[in-house]
MOPAC internal coordinates of N, CA, C and O (Angstrom, degrees):
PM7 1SCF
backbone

  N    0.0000 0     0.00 0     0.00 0    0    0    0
  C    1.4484 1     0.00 0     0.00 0    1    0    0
  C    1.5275 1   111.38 1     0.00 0    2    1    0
  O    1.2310 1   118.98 1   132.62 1    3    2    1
  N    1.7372 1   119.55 1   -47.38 1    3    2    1
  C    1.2936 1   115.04 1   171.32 1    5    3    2
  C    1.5796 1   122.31 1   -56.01 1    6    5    3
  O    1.2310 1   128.31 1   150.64 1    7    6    5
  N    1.3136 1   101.60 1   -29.36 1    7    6    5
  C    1.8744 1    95.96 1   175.62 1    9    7    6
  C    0.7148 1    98.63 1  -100.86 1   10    9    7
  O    1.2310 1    88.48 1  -162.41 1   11   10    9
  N    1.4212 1   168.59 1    17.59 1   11   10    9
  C    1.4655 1   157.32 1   110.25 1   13   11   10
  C    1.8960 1   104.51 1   -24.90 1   14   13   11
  O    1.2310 1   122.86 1   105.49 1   15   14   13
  N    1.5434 1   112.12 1   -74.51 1   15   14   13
  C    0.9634 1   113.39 1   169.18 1   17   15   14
  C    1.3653 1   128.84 1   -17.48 1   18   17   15
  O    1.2310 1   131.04 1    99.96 1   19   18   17
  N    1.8857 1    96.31 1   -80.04 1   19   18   17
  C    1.5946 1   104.46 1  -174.65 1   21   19   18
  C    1.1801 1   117.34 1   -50.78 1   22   21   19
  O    1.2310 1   118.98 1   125.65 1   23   22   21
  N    1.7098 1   119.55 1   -54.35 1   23   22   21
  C    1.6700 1   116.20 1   175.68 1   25   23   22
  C    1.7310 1   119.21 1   -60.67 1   26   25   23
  O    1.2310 1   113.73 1  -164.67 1   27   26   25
  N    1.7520 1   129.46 1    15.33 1   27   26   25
  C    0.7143 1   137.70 1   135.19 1   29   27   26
  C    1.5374 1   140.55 1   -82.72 1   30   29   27
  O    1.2310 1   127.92 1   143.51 1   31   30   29
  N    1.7320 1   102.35 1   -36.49 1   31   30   29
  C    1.1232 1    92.80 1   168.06 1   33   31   30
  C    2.0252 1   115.26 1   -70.42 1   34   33   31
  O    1.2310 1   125.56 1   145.91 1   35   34   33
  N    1.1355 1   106.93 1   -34.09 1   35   34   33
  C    1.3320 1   111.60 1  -162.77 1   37   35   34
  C    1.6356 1   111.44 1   -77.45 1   38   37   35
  O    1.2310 1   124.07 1   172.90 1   39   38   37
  N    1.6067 1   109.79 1    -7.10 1   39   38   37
  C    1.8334 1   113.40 1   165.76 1   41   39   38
  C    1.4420 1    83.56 1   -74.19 1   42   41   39
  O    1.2310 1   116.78 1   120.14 1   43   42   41
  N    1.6137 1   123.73 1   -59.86 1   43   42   41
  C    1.7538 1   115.29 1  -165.84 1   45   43   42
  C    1.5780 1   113.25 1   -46.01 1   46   45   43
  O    1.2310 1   128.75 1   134.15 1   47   46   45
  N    1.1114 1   100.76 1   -45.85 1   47   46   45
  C    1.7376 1    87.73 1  -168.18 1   49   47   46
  C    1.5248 1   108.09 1   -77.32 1   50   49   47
  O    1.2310 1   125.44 1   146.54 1   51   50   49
  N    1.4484 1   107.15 1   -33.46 1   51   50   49
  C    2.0732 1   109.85 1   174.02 1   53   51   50
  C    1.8693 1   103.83 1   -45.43 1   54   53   51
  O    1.2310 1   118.33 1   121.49 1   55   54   53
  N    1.6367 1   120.78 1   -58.51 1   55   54   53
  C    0.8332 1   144.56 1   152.45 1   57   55   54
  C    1.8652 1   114.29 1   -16.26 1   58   57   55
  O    1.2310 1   121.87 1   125.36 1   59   58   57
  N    0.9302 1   114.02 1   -54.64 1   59   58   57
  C    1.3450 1   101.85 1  -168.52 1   61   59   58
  C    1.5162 1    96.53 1   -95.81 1   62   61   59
  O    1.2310 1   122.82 1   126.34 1   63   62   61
  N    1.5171 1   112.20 1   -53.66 1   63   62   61
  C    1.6927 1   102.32 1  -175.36 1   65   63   62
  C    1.6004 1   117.74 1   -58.76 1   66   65   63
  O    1.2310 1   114.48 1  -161.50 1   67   66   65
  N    1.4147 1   128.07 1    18.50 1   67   66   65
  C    1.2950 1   147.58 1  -172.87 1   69   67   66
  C    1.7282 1    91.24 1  -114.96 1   70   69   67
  O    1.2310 1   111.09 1   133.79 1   71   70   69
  N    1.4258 1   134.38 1   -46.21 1   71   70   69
  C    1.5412 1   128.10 1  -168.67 1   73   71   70
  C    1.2748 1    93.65 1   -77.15 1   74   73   71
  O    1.2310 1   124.27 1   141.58 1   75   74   73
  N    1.5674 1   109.41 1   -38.42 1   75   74   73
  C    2.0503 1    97.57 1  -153.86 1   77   75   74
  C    1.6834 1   100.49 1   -79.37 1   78   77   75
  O    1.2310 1   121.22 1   150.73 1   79   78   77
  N    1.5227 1   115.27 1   -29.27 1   79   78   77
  C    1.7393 1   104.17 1  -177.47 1   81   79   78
  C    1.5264 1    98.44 1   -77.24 1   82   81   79
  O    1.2310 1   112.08 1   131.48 1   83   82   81
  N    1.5835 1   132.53 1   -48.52 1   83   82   81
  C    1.5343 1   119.89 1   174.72 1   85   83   82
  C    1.1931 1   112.92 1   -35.47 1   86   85   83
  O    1.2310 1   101.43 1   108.95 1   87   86   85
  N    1.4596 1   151.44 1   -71.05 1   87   86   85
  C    1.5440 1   167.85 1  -153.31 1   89   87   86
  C    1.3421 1    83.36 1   -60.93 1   90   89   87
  O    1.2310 1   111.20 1   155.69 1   91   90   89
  N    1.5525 1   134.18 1   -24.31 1   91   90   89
  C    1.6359 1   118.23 1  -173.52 1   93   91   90
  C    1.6361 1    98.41 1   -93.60 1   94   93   91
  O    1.2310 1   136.81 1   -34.01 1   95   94   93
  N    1.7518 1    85.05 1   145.99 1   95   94   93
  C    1.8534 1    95.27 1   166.82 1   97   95   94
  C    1.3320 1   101.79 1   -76.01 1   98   97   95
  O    1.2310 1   127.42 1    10.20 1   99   98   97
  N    1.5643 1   103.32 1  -169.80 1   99   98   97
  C    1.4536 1   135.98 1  -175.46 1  101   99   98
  C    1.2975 1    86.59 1  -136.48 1  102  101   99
  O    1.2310 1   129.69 1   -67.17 1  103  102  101
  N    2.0307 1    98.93 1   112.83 1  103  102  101
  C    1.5343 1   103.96 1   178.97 1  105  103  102
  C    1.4908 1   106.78 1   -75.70 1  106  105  103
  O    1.2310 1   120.30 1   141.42 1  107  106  105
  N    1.5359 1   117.04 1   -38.58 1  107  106  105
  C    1.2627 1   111.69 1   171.29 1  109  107  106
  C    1.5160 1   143.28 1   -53.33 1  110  109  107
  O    1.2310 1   129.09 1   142.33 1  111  110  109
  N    1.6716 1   100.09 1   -37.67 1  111  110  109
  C    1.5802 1   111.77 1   163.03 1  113  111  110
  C    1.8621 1   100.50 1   -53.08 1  114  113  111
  O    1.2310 1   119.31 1   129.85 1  115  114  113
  N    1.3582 1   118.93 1   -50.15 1  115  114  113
  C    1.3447 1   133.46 1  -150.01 1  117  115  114
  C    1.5774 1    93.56 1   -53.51 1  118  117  115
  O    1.2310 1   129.81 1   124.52 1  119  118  117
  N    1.0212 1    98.70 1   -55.48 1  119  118  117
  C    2.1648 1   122.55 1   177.01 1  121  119  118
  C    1.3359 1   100.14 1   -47.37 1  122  121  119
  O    1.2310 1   110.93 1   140.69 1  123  122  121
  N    1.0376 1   134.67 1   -39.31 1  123  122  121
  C    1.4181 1   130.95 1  -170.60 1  125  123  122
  C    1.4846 1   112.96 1   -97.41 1  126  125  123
  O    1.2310 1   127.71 1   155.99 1  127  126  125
  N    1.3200 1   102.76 1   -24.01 1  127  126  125
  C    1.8102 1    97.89 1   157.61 1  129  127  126
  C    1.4138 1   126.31 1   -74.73 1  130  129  127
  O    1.2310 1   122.04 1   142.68 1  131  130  129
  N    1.4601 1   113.69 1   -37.32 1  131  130  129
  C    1.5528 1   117.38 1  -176.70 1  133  131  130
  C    1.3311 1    94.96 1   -77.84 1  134  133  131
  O    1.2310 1   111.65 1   176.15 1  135  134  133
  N    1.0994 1   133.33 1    -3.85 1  135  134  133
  C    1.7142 1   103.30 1   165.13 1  137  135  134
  C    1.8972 1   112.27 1  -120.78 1  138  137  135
  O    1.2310 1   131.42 1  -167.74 1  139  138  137
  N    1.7198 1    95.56 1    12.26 1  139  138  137
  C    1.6142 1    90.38 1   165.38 1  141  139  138
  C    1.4895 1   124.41 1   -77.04 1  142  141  139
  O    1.2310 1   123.70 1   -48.17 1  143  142  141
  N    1.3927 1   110.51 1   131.83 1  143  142  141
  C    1.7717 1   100.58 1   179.11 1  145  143  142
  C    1.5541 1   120.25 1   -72.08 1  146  145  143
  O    1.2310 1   128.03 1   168.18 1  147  146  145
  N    1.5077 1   102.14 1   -11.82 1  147  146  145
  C    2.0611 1   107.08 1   174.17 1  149  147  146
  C    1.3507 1   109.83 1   -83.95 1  150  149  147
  O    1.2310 1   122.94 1   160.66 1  151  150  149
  N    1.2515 1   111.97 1   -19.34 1  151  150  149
  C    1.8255 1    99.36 1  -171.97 1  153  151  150
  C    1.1601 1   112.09 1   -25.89 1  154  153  151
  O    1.2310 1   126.76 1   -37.86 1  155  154  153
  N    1.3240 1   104.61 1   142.14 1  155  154  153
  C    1.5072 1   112.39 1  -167.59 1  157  155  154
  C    1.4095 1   131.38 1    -1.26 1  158  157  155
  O    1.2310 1   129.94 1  -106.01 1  159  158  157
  N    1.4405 1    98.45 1    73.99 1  159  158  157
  C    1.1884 1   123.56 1   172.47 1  161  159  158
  C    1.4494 1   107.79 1    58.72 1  162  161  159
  O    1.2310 1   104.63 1  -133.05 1  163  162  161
  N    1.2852 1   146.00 1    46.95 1  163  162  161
  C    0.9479 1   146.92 1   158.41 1  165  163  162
  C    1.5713 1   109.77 1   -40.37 1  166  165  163
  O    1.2310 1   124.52 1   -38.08 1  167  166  165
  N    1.5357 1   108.93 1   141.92 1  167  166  165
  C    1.4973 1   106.91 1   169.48 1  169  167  166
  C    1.1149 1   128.96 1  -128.14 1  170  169  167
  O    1.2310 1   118.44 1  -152.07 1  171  170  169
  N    1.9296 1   120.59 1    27.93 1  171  170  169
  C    1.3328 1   138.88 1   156.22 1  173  171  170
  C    1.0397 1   131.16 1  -142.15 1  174  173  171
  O    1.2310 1   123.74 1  -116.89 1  175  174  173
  N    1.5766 1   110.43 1    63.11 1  175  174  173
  C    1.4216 1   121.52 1  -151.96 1  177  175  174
  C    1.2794 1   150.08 1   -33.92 1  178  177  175
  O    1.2310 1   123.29 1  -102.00 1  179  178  177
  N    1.2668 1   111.29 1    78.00 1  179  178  177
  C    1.5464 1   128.01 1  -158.40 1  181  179  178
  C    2.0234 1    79.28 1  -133.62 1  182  181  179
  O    1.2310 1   138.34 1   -41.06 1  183  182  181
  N    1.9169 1    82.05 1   138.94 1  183  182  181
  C    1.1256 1    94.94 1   166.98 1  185  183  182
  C    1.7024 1   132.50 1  -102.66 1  186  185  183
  O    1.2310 1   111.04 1    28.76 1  187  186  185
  N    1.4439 1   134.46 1  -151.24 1  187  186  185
  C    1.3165 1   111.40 1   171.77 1  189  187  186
  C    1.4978 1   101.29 1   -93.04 1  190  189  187
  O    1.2310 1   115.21 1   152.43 1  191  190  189
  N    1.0460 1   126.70 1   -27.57 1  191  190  189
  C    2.0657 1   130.67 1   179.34 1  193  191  190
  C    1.8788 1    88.44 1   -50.08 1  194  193  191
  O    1.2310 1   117.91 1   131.18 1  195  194  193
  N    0.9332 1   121.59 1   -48.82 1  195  194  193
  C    1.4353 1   114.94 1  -167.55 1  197  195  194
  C    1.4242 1   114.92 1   -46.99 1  198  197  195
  O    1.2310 1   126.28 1   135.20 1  199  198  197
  N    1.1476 1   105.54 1   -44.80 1  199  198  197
  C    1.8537 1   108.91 1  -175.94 1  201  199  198
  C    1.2974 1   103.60 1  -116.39 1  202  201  199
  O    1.2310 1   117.49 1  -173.06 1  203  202  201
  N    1.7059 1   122.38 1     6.94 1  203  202  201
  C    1.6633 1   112.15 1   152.75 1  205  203  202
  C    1.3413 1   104.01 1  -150.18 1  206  205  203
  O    1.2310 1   123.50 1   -94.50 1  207  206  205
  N    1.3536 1   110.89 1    85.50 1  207  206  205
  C    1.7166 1   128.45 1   169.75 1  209  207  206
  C    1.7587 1    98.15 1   -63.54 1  210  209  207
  O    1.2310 1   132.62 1     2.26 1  211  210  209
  N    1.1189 1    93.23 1  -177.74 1  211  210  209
  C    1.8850 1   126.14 1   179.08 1  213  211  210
  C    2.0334 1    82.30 1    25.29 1  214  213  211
  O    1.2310 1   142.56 1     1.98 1  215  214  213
  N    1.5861 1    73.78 1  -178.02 1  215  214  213
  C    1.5826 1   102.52 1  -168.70 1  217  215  214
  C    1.5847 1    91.66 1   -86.10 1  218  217  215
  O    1.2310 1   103.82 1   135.33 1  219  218  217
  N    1.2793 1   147.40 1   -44.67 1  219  218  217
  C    1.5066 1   132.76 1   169.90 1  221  219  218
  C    1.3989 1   106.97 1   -16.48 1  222  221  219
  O    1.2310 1   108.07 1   135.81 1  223  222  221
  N    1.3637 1   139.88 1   -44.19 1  223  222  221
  C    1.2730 1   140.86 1  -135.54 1  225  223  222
  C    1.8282 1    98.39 1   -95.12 1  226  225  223
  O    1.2310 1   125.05 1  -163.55 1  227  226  225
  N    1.0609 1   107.92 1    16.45 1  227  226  225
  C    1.6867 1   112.77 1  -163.30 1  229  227  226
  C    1.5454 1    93.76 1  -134.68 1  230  229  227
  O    1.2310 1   121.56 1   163.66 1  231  230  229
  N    1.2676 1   114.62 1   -16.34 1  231  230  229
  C    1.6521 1   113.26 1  -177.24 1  233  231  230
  C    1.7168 1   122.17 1   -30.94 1  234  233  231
  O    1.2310 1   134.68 1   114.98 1  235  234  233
  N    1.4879 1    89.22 1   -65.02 1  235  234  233
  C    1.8263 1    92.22 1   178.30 1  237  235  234
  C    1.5450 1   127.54 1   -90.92 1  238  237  235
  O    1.2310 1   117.57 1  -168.88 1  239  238  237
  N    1.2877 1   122.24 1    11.12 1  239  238  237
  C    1.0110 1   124.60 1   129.04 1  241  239  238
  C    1.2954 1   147.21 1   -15.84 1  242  241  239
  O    1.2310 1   107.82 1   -88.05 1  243  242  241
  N    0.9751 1   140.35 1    91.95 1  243  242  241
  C    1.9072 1   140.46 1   158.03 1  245  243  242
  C    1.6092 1   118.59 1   -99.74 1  246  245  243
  O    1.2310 1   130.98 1   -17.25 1  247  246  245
  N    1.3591 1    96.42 1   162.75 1  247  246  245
  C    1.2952 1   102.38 1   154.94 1  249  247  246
  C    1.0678 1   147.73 1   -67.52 1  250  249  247
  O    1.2310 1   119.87 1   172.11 1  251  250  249
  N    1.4673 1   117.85 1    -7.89 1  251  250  249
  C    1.4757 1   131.82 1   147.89 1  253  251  250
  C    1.0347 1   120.61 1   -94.67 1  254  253  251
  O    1.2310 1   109.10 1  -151.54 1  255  254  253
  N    1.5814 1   138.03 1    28.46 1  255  254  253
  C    0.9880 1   146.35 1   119.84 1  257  255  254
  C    1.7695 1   131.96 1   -13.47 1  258  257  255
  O    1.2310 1   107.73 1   -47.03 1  259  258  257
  N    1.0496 1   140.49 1   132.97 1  259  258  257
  C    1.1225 1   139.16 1   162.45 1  261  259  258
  C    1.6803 1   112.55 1   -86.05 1  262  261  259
  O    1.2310 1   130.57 1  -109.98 1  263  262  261
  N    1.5682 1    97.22 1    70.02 1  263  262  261
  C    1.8728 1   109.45 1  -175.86 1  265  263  262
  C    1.5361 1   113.10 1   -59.14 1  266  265  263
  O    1.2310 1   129.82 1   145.46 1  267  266  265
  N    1.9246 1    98.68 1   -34.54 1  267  266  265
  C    1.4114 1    88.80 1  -173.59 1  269  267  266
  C    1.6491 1   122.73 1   -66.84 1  270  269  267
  O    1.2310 1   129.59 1   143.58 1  271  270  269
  N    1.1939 1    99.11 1   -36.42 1  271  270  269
  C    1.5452 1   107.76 1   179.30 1  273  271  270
  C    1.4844 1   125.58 1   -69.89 1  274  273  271
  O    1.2310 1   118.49 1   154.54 1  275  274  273
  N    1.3336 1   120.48 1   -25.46 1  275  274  273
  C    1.5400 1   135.79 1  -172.38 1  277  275  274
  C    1.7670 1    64.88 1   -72.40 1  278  277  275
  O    1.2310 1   113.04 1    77.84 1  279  278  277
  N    1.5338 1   130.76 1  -102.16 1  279  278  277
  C    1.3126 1   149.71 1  -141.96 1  281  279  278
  C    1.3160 1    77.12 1   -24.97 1  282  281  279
  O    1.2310 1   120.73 1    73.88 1  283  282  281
  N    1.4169 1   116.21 1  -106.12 1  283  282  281
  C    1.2013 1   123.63 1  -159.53 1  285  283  282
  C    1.6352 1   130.83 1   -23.88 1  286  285  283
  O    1.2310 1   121.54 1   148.58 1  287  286  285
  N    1.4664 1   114.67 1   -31.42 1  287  286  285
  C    1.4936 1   117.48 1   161.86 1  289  287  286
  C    1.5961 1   118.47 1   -79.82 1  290  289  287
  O    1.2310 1   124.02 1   163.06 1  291  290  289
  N    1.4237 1   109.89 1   -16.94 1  291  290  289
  C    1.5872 1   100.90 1   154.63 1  293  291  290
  C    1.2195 1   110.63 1   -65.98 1  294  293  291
  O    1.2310 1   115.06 1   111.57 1  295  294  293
  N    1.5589 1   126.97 1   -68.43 1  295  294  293
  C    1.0856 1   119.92 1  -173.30 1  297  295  294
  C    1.3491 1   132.15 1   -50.74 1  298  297  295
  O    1.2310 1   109.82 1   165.03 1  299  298  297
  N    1.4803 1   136.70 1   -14.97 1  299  298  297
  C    1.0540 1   149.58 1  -157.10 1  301  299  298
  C    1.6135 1   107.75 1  -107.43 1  302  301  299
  O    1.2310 1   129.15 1   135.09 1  303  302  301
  N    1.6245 1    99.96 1   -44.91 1  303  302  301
  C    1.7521 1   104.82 1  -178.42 1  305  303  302
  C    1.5258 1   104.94 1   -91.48 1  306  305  303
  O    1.2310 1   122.29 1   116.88 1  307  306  305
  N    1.5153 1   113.22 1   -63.12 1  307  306  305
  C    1.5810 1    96.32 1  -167.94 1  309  307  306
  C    1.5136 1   113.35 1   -78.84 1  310  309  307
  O    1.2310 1   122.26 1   140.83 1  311  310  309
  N    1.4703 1   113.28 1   -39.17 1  311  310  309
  C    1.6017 1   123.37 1  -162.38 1  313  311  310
  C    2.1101 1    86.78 1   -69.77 1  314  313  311
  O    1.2310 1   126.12 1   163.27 1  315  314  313
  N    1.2834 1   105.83 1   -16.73 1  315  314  313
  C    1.8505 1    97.88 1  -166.54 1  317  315  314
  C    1.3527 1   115.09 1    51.26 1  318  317  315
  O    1.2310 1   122.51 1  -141.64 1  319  318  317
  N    1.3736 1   112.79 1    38.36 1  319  318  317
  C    1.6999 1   114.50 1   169.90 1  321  319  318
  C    1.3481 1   131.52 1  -112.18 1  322  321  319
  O    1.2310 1   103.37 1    -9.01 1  323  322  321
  N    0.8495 1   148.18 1   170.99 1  323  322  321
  C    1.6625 1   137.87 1  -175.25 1  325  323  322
  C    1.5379 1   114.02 1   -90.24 1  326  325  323
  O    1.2310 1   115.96 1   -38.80 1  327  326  325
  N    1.1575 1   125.27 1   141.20 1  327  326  325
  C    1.3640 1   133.80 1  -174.13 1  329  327  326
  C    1.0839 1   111.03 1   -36.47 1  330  329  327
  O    1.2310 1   127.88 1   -15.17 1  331  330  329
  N    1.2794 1   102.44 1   164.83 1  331  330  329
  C    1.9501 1   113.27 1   175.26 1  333  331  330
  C    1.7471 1    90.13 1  -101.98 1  334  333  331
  O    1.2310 1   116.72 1   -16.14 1  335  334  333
  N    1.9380 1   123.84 1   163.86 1  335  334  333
  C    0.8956 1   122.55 1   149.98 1  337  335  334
  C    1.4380 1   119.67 1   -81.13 1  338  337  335
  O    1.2310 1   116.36 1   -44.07 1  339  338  337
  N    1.4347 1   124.52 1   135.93 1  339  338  337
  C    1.5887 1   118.97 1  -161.42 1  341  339  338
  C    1.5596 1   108.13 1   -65.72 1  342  341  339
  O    1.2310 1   120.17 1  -177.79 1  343  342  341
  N    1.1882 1   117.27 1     2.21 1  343  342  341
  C    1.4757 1   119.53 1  -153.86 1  345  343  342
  C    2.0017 1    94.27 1  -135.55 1  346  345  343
  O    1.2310 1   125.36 1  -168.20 1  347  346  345
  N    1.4202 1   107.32 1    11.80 1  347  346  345
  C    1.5250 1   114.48 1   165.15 1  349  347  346
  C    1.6684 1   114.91 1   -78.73 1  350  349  347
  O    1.2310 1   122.23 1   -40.03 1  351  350  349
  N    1.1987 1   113.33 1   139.97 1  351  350  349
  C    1.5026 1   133.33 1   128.50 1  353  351  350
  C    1.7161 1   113.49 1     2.90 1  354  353  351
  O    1.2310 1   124.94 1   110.13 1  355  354  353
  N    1.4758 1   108.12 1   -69.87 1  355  354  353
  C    1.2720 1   120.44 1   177.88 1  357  355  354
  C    1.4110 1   131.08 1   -63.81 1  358  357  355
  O    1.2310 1   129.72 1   138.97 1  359  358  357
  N    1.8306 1    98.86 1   -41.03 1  359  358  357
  C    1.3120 1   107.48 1   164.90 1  361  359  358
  C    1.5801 1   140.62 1   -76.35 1  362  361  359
  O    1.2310 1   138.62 1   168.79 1  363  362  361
  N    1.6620 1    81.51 1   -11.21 1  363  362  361
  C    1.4528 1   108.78 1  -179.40 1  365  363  362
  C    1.8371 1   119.75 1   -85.89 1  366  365  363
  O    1.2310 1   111.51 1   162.50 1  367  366  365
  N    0.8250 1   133.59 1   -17.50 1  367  366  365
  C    1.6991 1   168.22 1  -150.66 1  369  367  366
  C    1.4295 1    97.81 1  -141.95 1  370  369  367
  O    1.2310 1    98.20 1   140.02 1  371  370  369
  N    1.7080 1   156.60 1   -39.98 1  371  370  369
  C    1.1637 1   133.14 1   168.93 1  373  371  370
  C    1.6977 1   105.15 1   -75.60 1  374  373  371
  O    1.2310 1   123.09 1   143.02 1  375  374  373
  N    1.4244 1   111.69 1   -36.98 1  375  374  373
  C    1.7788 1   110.70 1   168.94 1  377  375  374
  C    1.2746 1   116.63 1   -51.37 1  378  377  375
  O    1.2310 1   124.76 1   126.94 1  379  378  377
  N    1.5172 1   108.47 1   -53.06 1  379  378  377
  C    1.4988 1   117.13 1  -174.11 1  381  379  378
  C    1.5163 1   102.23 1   -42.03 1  382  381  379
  O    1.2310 1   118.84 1   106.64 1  383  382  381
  N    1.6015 1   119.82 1   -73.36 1  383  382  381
  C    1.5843 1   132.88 1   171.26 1  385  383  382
  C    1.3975 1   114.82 1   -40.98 1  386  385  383
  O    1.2310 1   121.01 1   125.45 1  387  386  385
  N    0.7364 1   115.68 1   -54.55 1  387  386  385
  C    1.5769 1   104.38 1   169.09 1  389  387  386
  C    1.2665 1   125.96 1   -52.60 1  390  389  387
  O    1.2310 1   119.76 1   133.99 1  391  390  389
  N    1.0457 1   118.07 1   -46.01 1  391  390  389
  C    1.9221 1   137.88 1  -173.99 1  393  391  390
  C    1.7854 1    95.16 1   -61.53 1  394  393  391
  O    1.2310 1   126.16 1   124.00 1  395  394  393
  N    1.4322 1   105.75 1   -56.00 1  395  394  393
  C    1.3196 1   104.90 1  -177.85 1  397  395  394
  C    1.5374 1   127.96 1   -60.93 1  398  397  395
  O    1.2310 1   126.39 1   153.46 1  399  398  397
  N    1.8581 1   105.32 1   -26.54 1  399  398  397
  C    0.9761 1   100.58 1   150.91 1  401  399  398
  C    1.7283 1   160.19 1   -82.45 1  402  401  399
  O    1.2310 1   138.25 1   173.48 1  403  402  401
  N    1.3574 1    82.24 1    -6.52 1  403  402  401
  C    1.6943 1    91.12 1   172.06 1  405  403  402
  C    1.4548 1   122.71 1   -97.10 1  406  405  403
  O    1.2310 1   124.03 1  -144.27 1  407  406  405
  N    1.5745 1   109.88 1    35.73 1  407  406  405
  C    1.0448 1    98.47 1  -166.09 1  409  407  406
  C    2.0726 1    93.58 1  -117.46 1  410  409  407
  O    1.2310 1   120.10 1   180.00 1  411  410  409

């Protein structure tokens, strides 16, 4: 019954410290999107560094920010690309990079 337990508690905790690092971006992937000109399918290849160079460009930024939506209306109006899902890889790693940069 006691190792029943433990090899339960210890799938739970493998289990969660597996959700909380997934839910994190990759600031570095993130870096390599804001200066790709395809991000999501962009169709005039300009990236996001283009219309927000240096780290100034992250100033007013927070974390209670609505990141997903600013991103996504870059990407949609100037980049002319199709949304990110808010709950992507991509969106998750361009937040990450960003966050890191306005600090």
């Amino acid at each position: 019954m006691k190792k029943t337990v433990l090899i339960s508690i210890c799938v739970f905790m493998l289990t969660t410290i597996y959700v909380c690092f997934a839910a994190e971006g990759n600031p570095e992937n993130g870096k390599k999107l804001f200066s790709d000109p395809k991000l999501a399918g962009s169709q005039n290849d300009t990236a996001c560094i283009k219309c927000h160079p240096g780290k100034d460009a992250f100033q007013s930024i927070s974390i209670n920010s609505d990141l997903n939506k600013i991103i996504n209306m870059c990407i949609t109006k100037p980049l002319a690309g199709n949304a990110l899902e808010n709950d992507s890889q991509d969106m998750k790693d361009l937040k990450t990079y960003i966050l890191s940069q306005s600090k």
